[in-house]
Structure formats: structure tokens, C-alpha cells
N, C-alpha and C positions, 0 to 999 in steps of 0.2 A: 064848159065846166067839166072838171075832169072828177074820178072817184076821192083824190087829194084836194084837200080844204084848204090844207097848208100851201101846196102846188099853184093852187089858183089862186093865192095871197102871193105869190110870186116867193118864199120865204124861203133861205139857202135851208140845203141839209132835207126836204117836204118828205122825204124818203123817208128817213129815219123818222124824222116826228110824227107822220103818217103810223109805222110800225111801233114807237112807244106808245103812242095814245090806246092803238086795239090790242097790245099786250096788258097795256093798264084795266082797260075796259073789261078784257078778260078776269085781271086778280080781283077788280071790285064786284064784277058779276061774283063769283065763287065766294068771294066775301059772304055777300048780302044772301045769297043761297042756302049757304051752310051756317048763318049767324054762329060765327065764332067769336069768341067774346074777345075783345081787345088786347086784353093779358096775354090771352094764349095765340093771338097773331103775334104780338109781338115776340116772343118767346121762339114759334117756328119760325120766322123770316128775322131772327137777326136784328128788327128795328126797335128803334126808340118811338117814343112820344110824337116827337114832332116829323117820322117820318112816318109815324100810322096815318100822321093829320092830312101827311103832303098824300099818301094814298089814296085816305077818303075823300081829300078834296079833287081828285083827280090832277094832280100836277107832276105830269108826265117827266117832267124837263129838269126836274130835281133827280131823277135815278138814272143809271146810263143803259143802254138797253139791253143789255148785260147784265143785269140787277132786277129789270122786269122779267124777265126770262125765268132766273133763278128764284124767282118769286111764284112763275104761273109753276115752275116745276117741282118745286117742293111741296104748293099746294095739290098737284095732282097725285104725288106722291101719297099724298095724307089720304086724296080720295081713294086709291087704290089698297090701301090698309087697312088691317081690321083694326075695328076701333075697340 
């Protein structure tokens, strides 16, 4: 058994979906941390309704990992600013 769940599912791409899921896992950790209220996630990150939902339900395979990224980095952004 390897550190990839996806890998040992034999699943093309394990790589990548491997790296979406712990970049997600990151914006939801930072999420729940900093309870920011949903208006104003959605407001910094650009999304709608149904993609705050795909967020919190953690459903990695809906953003490209390129869109997770820009997500953990604008949120760190926010942490390093005075509020």
C-alpha cells in the first residue's frame, strides 16, 4: 500500500488527484479555523453557491488544481494581512 489511495485504486492521473484532495484539505482546514462566514469566502475566492458547497463537501475533482492553489493562496494572503 502506497501513501496514494487513488494509486492503490489503480486510478489514471493518482498524482494529481492525490495533490487536489491535500490542497483542498488545506483551504477546508483554513476554512473551519478562521470561521469565515460564507458571504465573505465567497466574495475572496471568486465562487458562487454551488461552488462554496463543492468546497465544503470536499469535492476535489470539480476545481482544476490550479483553482485549488489560487484558493490556498489568496487565503494565506488574507492570513498575512492586517485585518
Amino acid at each position: 500500500m502506497s501513501q496514494n489511495p487513488y494509486a492503490d485504486l489503480g486510478l489514471k492521473d493518482a498524482d494529481i488527484l492525490q495533490r487536489k484532495s491535500e490542497i483542498l484539505w488545506s483551504v477546508i482546514f483554513i476554512l473551519d479555523q478562521r470561521q469565515i462566514p460564507k458571504r465573505d469566502v465567497k466574495v475572496l475566492l471568486g465562487i458562487d453557491d454551488k461552488e462554496f458547497d463543492h468546497i465544503q463537501n470536499g469535492h476535489s475533482s470539480v476545481f482544476s488544481e490550479e483553482a485549488l492553489r489560487h484558493f490556498l493562496e489568496v487565503l494565506a494572503e488574507k492570513n498575512s494581512s492586517p485585518t
